[in-house]
C-alpha positions as CSV (number, residue, x, y, z in Angstrom):
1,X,-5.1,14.1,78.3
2,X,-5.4,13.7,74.4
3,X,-1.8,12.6,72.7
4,X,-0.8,14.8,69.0
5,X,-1.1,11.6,66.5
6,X,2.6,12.2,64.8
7,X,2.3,12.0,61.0
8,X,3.4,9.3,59.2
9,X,6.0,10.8,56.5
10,X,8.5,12.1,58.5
11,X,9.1,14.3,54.9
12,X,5.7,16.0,56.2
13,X,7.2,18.0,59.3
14,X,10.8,18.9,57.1
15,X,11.0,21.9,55.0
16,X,13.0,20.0,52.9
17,X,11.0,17.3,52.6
18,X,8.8,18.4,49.3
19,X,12.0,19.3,47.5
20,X,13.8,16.1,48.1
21,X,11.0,14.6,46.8
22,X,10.4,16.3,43.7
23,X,13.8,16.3,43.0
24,X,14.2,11.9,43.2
25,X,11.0,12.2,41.2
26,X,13.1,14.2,38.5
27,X,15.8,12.5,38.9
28,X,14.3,9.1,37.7
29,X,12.7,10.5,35.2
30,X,15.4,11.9,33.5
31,X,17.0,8.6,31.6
32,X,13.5,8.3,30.0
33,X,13.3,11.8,29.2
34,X,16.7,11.7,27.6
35,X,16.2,8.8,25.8
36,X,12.9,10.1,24.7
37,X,14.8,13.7,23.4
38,X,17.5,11.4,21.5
39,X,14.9,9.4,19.8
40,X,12.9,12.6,18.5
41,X,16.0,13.9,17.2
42,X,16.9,10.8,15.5
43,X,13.7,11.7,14.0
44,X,13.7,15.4,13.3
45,X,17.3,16.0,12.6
46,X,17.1,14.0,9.1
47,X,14.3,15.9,8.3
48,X,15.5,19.3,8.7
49,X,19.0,18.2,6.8
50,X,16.7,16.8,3.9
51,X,14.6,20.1,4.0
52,X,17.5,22.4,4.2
53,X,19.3,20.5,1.4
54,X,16.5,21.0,-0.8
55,X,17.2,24.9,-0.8
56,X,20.8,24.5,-1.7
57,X,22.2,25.3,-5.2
58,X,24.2,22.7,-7.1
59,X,27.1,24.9,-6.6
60,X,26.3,24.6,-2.7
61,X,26.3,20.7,-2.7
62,X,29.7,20.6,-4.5
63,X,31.8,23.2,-2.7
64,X,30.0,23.7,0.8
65,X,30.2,21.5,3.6
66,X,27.0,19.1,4.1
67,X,25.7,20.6,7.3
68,X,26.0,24.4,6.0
69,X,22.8,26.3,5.5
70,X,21.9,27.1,2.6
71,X,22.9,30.9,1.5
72,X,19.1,31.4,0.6
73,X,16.0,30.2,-0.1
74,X,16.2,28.4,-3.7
75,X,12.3,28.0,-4.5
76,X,13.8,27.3,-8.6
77,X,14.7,23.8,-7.1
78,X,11.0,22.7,-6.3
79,X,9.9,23.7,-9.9
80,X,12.9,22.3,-11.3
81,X,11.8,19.0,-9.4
82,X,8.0,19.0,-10.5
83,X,8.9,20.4,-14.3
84,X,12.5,19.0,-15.3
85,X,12.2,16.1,-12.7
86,X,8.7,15.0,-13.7
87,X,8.2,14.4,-9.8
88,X,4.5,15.6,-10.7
89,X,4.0,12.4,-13.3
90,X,5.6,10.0,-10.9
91,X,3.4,10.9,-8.1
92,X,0.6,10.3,-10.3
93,X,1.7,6.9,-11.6
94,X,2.1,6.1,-8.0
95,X,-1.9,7.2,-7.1
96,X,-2.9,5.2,-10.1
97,X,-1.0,2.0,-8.9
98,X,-1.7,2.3,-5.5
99,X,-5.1,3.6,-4.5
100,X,-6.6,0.9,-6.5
101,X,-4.7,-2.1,-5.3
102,X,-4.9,-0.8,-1.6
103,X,-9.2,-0.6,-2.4
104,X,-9.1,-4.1,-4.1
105,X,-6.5,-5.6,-1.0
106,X,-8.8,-4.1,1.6
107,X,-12.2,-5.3,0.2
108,X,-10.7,-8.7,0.0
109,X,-8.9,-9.2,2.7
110,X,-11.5,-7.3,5.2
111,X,-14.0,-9.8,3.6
112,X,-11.8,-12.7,4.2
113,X,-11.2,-12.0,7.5
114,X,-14.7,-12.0,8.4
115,X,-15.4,-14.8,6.4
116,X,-12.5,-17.0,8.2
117,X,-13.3,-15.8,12.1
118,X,-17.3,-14.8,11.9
119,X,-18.4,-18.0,10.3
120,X,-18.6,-21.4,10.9
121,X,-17.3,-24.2,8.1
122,X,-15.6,-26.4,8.2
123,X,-11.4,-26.4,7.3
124,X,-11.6,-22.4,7.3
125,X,-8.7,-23.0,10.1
126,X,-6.5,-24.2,7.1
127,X,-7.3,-21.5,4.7
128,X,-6.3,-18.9,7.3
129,X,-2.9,-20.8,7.6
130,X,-2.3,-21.0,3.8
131,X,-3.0,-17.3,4.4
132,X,-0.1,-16.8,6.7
133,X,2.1,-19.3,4.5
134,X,1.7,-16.2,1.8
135,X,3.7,-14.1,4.4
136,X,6.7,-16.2,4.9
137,X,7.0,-16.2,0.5
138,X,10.0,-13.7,0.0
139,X,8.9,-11.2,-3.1
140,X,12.2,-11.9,-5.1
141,X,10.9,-15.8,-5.5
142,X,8.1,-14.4,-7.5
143,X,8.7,-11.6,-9.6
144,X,10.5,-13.7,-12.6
145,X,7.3,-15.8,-13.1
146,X,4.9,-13.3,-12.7
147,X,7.4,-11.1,-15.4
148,X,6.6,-14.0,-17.6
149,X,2.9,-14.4,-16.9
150,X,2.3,-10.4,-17.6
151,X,4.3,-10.4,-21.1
152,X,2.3,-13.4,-22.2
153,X,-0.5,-11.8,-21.4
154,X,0.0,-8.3,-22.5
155,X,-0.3,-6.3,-20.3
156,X,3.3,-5.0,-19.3
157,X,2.8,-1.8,-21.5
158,X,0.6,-0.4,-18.2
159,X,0.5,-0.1,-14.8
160,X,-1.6,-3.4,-14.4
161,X,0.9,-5.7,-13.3
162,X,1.8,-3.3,-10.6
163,X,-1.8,-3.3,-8.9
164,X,-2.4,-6.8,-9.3
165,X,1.0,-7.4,-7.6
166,X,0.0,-5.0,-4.9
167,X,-3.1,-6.6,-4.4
168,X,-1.6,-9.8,-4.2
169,X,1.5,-9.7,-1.7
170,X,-1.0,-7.8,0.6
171,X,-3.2,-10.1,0.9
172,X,-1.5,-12.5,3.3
173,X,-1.2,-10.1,5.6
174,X,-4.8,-8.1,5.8
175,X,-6.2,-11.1,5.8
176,X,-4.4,-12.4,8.8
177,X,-5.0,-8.8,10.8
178,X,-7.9,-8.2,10.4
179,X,-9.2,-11.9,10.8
180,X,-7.3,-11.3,14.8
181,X,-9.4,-7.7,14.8
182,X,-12.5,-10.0,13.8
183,X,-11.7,-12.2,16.7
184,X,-11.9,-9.4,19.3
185,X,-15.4,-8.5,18.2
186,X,-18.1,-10.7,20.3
187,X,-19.8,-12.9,18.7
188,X,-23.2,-12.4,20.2
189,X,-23.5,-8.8,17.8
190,X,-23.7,-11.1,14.5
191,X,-26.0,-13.2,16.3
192,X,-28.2,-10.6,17.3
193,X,-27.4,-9.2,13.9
194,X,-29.1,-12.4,12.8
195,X,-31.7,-13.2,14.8
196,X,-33.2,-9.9,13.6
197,X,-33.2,-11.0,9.8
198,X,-29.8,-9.5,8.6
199,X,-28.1,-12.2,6.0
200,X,-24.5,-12.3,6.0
201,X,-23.8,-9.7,3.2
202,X,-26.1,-7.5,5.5
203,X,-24.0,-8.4,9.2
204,X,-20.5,-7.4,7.1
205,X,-21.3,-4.3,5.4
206,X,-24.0,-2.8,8.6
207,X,-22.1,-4.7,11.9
208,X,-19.1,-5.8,11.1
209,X,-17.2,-2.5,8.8
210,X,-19.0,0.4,11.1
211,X,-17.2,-1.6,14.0
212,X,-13.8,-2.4,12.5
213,X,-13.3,1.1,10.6
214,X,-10.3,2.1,13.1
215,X,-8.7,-1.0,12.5
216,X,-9.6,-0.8,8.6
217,X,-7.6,2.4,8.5
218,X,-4.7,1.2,10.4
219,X,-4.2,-1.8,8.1
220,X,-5.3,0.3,5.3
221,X,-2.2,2.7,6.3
222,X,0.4,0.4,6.8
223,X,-0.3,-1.3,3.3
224,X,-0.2,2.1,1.4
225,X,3.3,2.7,3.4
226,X,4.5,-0.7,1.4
227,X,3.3,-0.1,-1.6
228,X,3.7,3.6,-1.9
229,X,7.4,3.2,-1.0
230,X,8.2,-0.3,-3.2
231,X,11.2,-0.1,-5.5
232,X,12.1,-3.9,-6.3
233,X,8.3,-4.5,-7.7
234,X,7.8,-0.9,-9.5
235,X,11.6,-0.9,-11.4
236,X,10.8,-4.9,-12.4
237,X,7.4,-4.0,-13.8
238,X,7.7,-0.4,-15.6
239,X,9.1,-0.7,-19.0
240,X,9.3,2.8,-19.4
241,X,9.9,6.4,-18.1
242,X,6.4,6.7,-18.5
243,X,5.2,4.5,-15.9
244,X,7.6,5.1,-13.4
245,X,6.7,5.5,-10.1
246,X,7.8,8.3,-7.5
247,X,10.3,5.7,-5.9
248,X,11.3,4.5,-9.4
249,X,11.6,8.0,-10.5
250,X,14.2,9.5,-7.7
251,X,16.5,6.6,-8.9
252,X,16.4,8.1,-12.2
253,X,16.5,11.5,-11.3
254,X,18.6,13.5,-13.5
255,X,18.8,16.8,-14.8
256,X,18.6,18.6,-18.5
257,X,21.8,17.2,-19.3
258,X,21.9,13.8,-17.9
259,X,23.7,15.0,-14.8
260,X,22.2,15.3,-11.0
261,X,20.9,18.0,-9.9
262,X,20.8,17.7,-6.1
263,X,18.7,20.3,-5.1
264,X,16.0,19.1,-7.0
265,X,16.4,15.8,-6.3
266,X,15.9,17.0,-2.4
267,X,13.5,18.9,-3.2
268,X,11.8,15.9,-4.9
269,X,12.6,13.9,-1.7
270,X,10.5,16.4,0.0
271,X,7.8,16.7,-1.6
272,X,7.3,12.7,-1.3
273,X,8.5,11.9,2.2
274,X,7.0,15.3,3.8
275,X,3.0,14.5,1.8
276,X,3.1,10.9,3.2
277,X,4.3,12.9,6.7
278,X,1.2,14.6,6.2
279,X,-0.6,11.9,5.8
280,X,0.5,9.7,9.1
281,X,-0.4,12.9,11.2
282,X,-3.9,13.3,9.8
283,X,-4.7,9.5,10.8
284,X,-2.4,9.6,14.1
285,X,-5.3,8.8,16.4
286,X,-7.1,6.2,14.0
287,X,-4.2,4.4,13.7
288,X,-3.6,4.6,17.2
289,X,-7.4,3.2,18.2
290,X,-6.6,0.6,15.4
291,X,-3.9,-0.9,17.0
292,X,-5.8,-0.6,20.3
293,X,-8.8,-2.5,19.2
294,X,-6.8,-5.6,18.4
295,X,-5.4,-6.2,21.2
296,X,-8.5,-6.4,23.8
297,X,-10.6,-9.4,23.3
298,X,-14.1,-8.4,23.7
């Protein structure tokens, strides 16, 4: 006579069984999904007060409580912003200054990074560490001197100083990413690279920057976050209203008659902070695969 094998989860022959467990399963879930639905609106909420703000009329902002809507769509404020503001001529001394000094930092540094982990020379272990001394250099130390070095040379009537400076303090830190990005690449692809007649100029520009694109963007990404959002280095450096950047340029906003005009100074915040939104999304997973990338060796 054959003996019924009793299952092993008593939850198995209950009715309640499945429901208990579902519910312990939601049940420990829930602290991370609450923390998770406080963090997002950390995020979000600022952003919808900063977008519904920039709607508001003047007379709004003085008289109406901060978290009111606003009583209708005010579209005048974002062509206030661009026209009166000059949010448009910021934005494009910002381009100017950045986009070149992030294409100058990332040529440099991507090269230096290879240089310093690909090959083989001797005291390229203390170059990389005068690399990272360049990190631990606070920016106020240096902007006197270099203020003194640009007006001797002439060149403080443009936005020169600006990309050189950006260039400069960015170094340090490209170098030293992507030099650890480098280091996850196996070796044996730029010896294969070279066994099959490929010179060094050839390895870096057909092995080694197909292969570290990902983590070229992420580093890329996080320098243009610096730069794009610097005030100390932009307000030192621009002599005149001209050459403001966007940052620069929102601490100066004012209206025609010298006064602030909040709603298009939140509409001006918006147009900045909701582009560079734009921006992050777009890249989301190559910053993401970046990141990735650098921390798996091999």
């Amino acid at each position: 006579m054959s003996t019924a094998t009793l299952p092993k989860n008593p939850d198995a022959v209950r009715p309640g069984g499945r429901r208990r467990t579902v519910r312990g399963t939601t049940m420990r879930r829930l602290p991370g999904s609450v923390l998770i639905a406080l963090l997002v609106a950390i995020e979000v909420l600022p952003l919808l007060w900063l977008l519904m703000n920039s709607f508001k009329s003047q007379d709004e902002f003085l008289n109406a409580p901060t978290w009111a809507l606003p009583r209708s769509l005010n579209l005048q404020n974002y062509a206030d912003a661009w026209v009166t503001g000059n949010i448009g001529q910021y934005l494009g001394n910002s381009v100017l200054a950045v986009f070149p000094a992030l294409f100058l930092m990332l040529l440099l540094g991507v090269a230096a990074g290879f240089v310093l982990e690909v090959m083989v020379f001797r005291g390229r272990a203390g170059i990389l560490l005068l690399f990272l001394a360049g990190i631990m250099v606070p920016g106020q130390m240096i902007l006197l001197p270099l203020f003194s070095v640009y007006f001797q040379a002439g060149i403080t009537g443009s936005l020169l100083p600006l990309i050189i400076t950006y260039t400069a303090t960015g170094l340090p830190l490209t170098v030293f990413m992507m030099a650890t990005y480098f280091r996850a690449i196996p070796r044996e692809v730029f010896e294969a690279s070279t066994l099959d007649g490929a010179s060094i100029f050839r390895s870096f520009f057909s092995v080694a920057l197909p292969m570290a694109r990902n983590s070229i963007v992420t580093v890329g990404l996080v320098q243009f976050f610096f730069f794009w959002n610097d005030l100390l280095i932009a307000l030192t450096f621009t002599n005149s209203s001209q050459l403001r950047t966007v940052q620069v340029g929102l601490l100066n906003f004012t209206g025609q008659f010298g006064a602030t005009q909040y709603g298009p100074l939140f509409a001006a915040i918006c147009i900045n902070v909701f582009g560079i939104l734009a921006i992050y999304l777009v890249l989301n997973q190559r910053i993401m695969a970046g990141l990735a990338s650098g921390a798996v060796k091999g």
